[in-house]
C-alpha positions as CSV (number, residue, x, y, z in Angstrom):
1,X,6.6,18.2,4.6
2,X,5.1,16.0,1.7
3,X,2.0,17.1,0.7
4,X,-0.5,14.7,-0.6
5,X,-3.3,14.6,-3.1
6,X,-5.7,11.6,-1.9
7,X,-8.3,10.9,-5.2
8,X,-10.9,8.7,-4.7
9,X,-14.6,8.8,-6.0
10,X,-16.0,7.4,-3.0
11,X,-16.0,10.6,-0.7
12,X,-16.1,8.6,2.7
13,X,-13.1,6.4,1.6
14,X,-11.0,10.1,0.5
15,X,-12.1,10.9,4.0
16,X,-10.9,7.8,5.8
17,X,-7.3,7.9,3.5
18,X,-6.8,11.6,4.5
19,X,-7.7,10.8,7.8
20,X,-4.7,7.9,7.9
21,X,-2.1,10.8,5.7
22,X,-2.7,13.1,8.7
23,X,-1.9,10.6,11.2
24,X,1.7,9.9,9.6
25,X,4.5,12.7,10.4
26,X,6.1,14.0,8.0
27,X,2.8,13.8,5.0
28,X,0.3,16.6,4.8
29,X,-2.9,16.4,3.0
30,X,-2.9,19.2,0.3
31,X,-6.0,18.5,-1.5
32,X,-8.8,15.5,-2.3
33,X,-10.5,15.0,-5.4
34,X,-13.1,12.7,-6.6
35,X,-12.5,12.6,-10.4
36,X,-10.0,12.4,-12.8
37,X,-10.9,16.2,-13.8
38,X,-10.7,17.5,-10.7
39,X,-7.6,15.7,-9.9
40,X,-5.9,17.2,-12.8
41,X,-7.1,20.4,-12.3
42,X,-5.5,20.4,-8.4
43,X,-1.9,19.3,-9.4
44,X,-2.0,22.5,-11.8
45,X,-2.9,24.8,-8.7
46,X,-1.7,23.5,-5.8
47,X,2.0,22.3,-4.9
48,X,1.9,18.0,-5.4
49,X,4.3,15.8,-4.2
50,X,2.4,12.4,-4.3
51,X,-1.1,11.3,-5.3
52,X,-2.6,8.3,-3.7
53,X,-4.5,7.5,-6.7
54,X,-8.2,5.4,-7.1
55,X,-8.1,3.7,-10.6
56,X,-11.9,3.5,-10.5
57,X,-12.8,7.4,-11.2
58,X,-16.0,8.3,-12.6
59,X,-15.2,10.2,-15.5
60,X,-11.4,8.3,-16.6
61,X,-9.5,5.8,-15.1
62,X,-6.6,6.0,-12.9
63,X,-4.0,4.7,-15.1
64,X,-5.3,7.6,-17.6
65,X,-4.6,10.6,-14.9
66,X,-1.1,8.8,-14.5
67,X,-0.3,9.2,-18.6
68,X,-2.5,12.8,-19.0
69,X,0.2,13.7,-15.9
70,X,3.4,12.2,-18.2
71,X,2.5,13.5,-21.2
72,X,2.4,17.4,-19.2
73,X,5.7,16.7,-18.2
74,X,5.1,16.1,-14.4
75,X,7.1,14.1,-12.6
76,X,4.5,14.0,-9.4
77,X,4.8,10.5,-7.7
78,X,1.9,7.9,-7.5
79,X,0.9,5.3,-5.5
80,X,-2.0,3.1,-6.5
81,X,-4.6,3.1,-4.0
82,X,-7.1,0.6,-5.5
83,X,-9.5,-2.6,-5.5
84,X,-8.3,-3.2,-9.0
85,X,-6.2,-6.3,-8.5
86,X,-5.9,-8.1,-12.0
87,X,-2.6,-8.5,-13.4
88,X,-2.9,-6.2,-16.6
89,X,-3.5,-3.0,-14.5
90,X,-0.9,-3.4,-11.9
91,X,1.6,-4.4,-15.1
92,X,0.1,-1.1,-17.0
93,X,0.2,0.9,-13.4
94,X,4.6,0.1,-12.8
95,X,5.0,0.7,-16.9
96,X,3.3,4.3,-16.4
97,X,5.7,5.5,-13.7
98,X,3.6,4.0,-10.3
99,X,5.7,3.9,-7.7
100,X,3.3,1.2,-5.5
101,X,0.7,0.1,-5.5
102,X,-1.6,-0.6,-2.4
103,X,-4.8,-3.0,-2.9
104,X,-8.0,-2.2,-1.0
105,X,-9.6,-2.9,1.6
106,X,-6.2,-1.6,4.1
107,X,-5.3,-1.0,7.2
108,X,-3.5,2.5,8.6
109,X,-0.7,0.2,9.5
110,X,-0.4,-0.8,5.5
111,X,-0.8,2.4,4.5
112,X,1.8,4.1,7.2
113,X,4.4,1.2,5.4
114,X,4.2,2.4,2.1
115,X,4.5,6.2,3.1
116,X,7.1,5.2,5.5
117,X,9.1,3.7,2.8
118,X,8.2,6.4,0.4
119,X,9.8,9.0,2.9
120,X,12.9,7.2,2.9
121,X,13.3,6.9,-1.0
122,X,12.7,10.3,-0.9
123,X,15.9,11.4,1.5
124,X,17.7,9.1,-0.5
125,X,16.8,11.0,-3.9
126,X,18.0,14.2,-1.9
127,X,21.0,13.7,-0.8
128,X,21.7,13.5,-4.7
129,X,25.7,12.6,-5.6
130,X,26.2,9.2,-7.1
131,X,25.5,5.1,-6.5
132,X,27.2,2.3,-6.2
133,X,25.5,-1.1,-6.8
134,X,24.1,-1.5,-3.2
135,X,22.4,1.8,-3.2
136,X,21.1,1.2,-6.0
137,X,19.8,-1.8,-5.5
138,X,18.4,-0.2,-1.9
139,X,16.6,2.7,-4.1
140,X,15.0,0.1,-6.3
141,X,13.9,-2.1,-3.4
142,X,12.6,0.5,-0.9
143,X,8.7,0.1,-2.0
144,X,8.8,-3.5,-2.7
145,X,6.4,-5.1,-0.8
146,X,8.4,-8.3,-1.2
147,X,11.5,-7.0,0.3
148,X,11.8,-9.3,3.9
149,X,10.4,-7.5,6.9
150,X,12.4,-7.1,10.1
151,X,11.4,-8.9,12.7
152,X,11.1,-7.1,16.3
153,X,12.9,-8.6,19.1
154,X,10.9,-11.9,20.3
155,X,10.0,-12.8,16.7
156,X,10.8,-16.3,14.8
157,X,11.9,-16.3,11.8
158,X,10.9,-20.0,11.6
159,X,7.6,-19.1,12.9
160,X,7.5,-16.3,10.1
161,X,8.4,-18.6,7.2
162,X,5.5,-21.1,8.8
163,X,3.0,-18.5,8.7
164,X,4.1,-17.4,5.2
165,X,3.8,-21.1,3.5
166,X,0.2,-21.6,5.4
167,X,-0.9,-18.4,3.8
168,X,0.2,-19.1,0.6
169,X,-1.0,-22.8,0.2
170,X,-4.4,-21.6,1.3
171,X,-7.2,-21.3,-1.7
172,X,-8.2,-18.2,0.4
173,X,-8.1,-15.8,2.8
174,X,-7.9,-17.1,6.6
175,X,-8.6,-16.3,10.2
176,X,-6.3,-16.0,12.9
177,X,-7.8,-19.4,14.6
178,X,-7.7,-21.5,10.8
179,X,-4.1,-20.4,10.5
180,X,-3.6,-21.1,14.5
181,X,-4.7,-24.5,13.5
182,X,-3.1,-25.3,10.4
183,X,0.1,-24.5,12.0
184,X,-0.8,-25.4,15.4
185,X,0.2,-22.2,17.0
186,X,-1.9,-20.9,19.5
187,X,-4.4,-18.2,17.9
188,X,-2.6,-15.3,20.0
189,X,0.5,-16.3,18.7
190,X,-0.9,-16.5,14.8
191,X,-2.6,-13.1,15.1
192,X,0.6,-11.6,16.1
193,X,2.5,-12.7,13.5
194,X,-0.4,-11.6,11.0
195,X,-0.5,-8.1,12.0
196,X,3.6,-8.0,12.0
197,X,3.2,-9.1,8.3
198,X,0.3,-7.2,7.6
199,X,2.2,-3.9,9.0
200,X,4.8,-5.0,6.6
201,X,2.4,-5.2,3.1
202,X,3.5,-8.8,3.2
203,X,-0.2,-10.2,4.0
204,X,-3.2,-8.4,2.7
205,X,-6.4,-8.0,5.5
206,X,-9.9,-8.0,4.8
207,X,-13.4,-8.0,6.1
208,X,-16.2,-10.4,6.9
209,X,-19.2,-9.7,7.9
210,X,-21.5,-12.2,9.4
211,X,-25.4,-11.7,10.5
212,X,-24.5,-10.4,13.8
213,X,-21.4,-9.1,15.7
214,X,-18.2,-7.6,14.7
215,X,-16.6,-8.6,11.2
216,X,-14.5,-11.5,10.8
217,X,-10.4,-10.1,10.2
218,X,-9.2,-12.6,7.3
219,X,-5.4,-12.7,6.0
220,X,-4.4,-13.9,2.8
221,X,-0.6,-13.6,1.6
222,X,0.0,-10.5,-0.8
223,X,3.6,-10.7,-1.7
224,X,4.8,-12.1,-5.2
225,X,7.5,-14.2,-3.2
């Protein structure tokens, strides 16, 4: 079992993330914190396998748990769990030992794909011995949210790449009807390719609330590809 800590200072979103780590088999939430302090103090006393990690925390910043953990000599694996999105703290986040790093607002489905993928690298790491060049490369790739998804029988790759270049030559995020009609695919069509890619952390989802009714689901393309 991998146990989790889930730190964030917003005690309904720790909730919610928990919620999503209890769902996935194989992950166990061992503890939730709600400040840098507090998080510290938790992987002394309880047993730590992987911190999803807020980088807006009352009292330090993420990124500063990750070096106060370094410079104690664990090795505890972290996974950004954020809204930060500018360049110089994911940059600082992979040069501090992150191993992903997941921007907010997310879906279960996003979340499950990292942890997923994180479950794997971890059997991997277990089975110890030594690497040739493909492995290696696998181990390196197993978290990259670039790496191309595999498409479920009675998907198009063509379709896929279509959806991909609409998303990225949009100025911003889009619905499932203004992709359905940029690409002239019907909208049931477009929103099932959205959640495949979404699933994958290929396409980042997000809110929009109107006046009245249900929010608005909007996709814009998160990849670096």
């Amino acid at each position: 079992m991998i146990e989790v800590l889930v730190v964030d200072d917003d005690v309904r979103v720790a909730d919610v993330n928990a919620a999503y780590v209890a769902k996935i088999p194989g992950f166990r939430v061992a503890a939730k914190a709600h400040n840098a302090a507090e998080a510290l103090r938790l992987i002394e006393a309880v047993t730590v396998d992987l911190v999803l990690l807020d980088h807006y925390l009352p009292d330090e910043t993420g990124l500063s748990v990750v070096r106060t953990l370094r410079e104690r000599g664990h090795q505890t694996d972290v996974i950004m769990v954020t809204a930060a999105r500018d360049v110089a703290t994911v940059q600082a986040a992979m040069r501090h030992g992150a191993l992903q790093y997941l921007v907010k607002p997310f879906s279960y489905a996003g979340l499950r794909a990292k942890l997923d993928a994180y479950a794997t690298l971890r059997r991997t790491w277990e089975g110890g011995g030594e690497a040739e060049q493909a492995e290696v490369d696998r181990i390196f790739g197993a978290l990259s949210a670039t790496a191309a998804p595999e498409l479920p029988k009675g998907h198009s790759p063509t379709t896929a790449e279509l959806v991909r270049r609409a998303l990225r030559a949009a100025e911003g995020p889009l619905s499932a009807q203004e992709l359905a009609d940029r690409t002239r695919l019907s909208r049931q069509t477009a929103q099932r390719y959205l959640k495949l890619l979404e699933r994958t952390g290929r396409v980042r989802l997000s809110l929009k609330y109107g006046d009245t009714g249900r929010p608005e689901h909007r996709y814009e393309w998160a990849a670096s590809i």
